[in-house]
C-alpha positions, 0 to 999 in steps of 0.5 A, a space after each residue: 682337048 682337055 685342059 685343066 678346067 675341064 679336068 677340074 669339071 669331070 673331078 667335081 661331077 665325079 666326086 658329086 655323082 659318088 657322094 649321090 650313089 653312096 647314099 644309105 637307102 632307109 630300111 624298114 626298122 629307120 621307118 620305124 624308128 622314125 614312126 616312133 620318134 614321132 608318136 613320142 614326140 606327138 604324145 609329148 607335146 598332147 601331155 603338154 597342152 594337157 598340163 597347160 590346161 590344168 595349169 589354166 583351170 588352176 589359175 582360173 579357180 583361184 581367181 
């Protein structure tokens, strides 16, 4: 039998099931960009301790 509840189940399992199925797939240039988003951030944060060093290395010879 199909009682309101139930309907209200097969509503929800239905929206969940679509939203799940409509997801983009990643393509290659999404990899891409996300290999280079990381390399940028990676260098970013390598120029940073750089910076850090010099900046210690500075601290220390005034010393």
């Amino acid at each position: 039998m199909l009682n309101p509840r139930n309907g209200l189940y097969i509503f929800i399992a239905t929206v969940a099931l679509a939203i799940v199925a409509c997801q983009p797939k990643e393509g290659p240039l999404e990899k891409a960009g996300k290999a280079v988003d990381n390399a940028a951030e990676n260098a970013g944060d390598q120029i940073e301790k750089a910076g850090d060093k010099i900046k210690d290395a500075v601290d220390d010879a005034k010393k």
